[in-house]
C-alpha positions as CSV (number, residue, x, y, z in Angstrom):
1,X,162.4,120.7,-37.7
2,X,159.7,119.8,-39.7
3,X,157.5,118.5,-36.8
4,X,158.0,122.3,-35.3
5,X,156.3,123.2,-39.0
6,X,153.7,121.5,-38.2
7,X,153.1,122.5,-35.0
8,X,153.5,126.2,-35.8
9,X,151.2,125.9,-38.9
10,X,148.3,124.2,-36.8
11,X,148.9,127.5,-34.1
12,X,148.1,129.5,-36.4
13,X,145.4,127.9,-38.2
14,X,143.7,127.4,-34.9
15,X,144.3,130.9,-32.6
16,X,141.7,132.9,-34.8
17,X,139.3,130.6,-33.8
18,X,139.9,131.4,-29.8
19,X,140.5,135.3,-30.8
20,X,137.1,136.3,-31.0
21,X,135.8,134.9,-27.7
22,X,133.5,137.8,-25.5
23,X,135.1,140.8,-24.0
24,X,134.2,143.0,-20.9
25,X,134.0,146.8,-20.1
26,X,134.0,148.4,-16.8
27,X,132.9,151.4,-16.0
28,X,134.5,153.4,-12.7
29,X,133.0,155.6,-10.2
30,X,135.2,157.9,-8.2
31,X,137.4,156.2,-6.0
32,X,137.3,158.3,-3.2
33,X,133.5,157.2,-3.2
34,X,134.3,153.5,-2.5
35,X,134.1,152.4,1.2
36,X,137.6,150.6,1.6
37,X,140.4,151.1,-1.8
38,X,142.7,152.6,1.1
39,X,146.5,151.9,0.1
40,X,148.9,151.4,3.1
41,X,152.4,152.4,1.7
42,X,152.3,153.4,-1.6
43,X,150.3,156.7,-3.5
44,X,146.8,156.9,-3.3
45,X,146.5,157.3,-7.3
46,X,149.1,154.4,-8.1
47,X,147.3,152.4,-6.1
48,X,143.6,153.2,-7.8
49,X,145.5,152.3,-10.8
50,X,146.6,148.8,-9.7
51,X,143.1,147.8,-8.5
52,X,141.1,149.2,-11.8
53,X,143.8,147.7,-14.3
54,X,143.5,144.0,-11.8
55,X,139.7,143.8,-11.8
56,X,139.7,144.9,-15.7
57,X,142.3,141.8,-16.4
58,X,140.5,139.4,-14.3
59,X,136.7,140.5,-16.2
60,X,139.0,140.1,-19.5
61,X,139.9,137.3,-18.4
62,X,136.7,135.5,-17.4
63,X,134.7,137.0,-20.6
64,X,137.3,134.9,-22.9
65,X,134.2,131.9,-21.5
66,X,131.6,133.8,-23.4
67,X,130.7,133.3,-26.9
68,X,131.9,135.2,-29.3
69,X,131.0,139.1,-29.9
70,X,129.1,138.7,-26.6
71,X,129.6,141.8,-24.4
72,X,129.6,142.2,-20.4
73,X,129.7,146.3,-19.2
74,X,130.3,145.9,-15.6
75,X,129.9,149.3,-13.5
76,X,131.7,148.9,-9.8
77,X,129.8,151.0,-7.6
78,X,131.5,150.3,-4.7
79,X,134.4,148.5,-3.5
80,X,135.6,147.1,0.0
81,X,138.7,145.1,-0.6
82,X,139.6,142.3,2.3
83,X,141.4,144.2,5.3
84,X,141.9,147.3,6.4
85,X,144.8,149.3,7.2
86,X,146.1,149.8,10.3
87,X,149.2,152.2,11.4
88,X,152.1,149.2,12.1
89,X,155.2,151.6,13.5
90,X,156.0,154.0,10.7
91,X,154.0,152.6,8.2
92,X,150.4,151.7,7.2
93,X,149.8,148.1,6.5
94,X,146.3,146.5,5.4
95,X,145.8,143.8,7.5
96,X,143.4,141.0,6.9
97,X,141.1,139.3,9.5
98,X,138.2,137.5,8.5
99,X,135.9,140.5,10.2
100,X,137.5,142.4,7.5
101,X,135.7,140.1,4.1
102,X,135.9,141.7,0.8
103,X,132.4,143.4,-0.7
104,X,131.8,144.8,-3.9
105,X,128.6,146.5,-5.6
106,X,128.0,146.4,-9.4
107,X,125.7,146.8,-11.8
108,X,126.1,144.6,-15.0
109,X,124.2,143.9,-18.6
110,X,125.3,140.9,-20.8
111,X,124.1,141.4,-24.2
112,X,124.6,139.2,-27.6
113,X,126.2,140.1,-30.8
114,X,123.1,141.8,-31.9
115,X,123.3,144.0,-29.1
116,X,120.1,142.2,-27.3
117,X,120.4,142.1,-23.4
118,X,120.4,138.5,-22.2
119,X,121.1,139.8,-18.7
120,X,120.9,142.8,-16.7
121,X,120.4,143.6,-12.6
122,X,121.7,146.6,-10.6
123,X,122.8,147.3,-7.3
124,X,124.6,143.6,-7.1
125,X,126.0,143.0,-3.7
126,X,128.9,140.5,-3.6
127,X,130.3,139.8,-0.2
128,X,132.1,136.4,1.0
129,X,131.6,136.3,4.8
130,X,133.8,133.0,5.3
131,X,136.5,134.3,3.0
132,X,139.2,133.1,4.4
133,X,137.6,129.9,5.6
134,X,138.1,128.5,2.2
135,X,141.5,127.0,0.4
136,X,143.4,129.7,-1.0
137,X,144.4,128.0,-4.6
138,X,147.4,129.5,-6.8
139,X,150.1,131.9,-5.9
140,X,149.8,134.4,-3.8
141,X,148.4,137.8,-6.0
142,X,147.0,141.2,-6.0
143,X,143.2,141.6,-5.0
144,X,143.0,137.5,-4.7
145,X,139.5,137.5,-2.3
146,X,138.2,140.2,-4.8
147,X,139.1,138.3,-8.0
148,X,137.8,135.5,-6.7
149,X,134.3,137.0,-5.3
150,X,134.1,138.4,-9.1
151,X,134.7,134.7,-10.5
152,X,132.2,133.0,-8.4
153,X,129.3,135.0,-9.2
154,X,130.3,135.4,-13.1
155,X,130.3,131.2,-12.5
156,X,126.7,131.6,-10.4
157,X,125.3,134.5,-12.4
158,X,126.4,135.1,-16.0
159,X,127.5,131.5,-17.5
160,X,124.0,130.1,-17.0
161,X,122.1,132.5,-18.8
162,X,124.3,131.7,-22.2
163,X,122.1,129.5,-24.4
């Protein structure tokens, strides 16, 4: 019992440290704007939901790398997810071909806890051609050749331009 103490003691002691890390905001356009956020069998508005509340987890996510009380405002300006859907019998199913890749258009700042912009560009076009030429790693999730479009070029593009 004690040694769960301990352990509990040293949590709590060290979590603070690892709750301030960056964060991330991101900004919507109008969804019916985007090229491809088509949903096969389920509401249109439901499904807008899913993909903005994925893509805000997985920038959350990522933006735990930066240093603390740094800031990343992503704006998604357009959105092709991987697929498309296609009428299968009685219902619509997005199926996924690798002449269907995933794109996405953003514009992005990444400014310091003084507010100063380290990095800014517009108009940034992510697309993965060979998408599904690569090893798909983990389980099987929502969005997976969007999420991991986004992590590549936070990886290629953001985490180098921290001092």
């Amino acid at each position: 019992m004690n040694s769960v103490k301990t352990i509990v003691m040293a949590m709590c002691i060290a979590l603070p440290a690892f709750a301030h890390a960056g964060e991330s905001v991101v900004k919507w356009q109008d969804f019916k704007d985007y090229r491809d956020v088509r949903a096969s069998n389920q509401a249109k508005s439901s499904y807008h939901k899913q993909i903005a509340t994925q893509f805000e987890k997985h920038l959350s996510k990522l933006a735990e790398q930066l240093p603390k009380e740094y800031k990343l405002s992503v704006e998604i300006t357009d959105i092709d997810l991987a697929g498309d859907v296609r009428y299968g019998g009685m219902d619509e199913i997005r199926v996924v071909k690798p002449i269907y890749f995933p794109r996405l258009k953003l514009n992005y700042s990444l400014t310091d806890k003084e507010g100063s912009v380290i990095s800014e560009a517009n108009d940034v076009e992510l697309k993965d051609m060979g998408f599904m030429d690569k090893i798909k790693m983990g389980r099987d999730e929502s969005f997976y050749y969007e999420k991991r479009l986004i992590t590549e070029w936070f990886g290629e593009q953001i985490l180098p331009n921290l001092d």
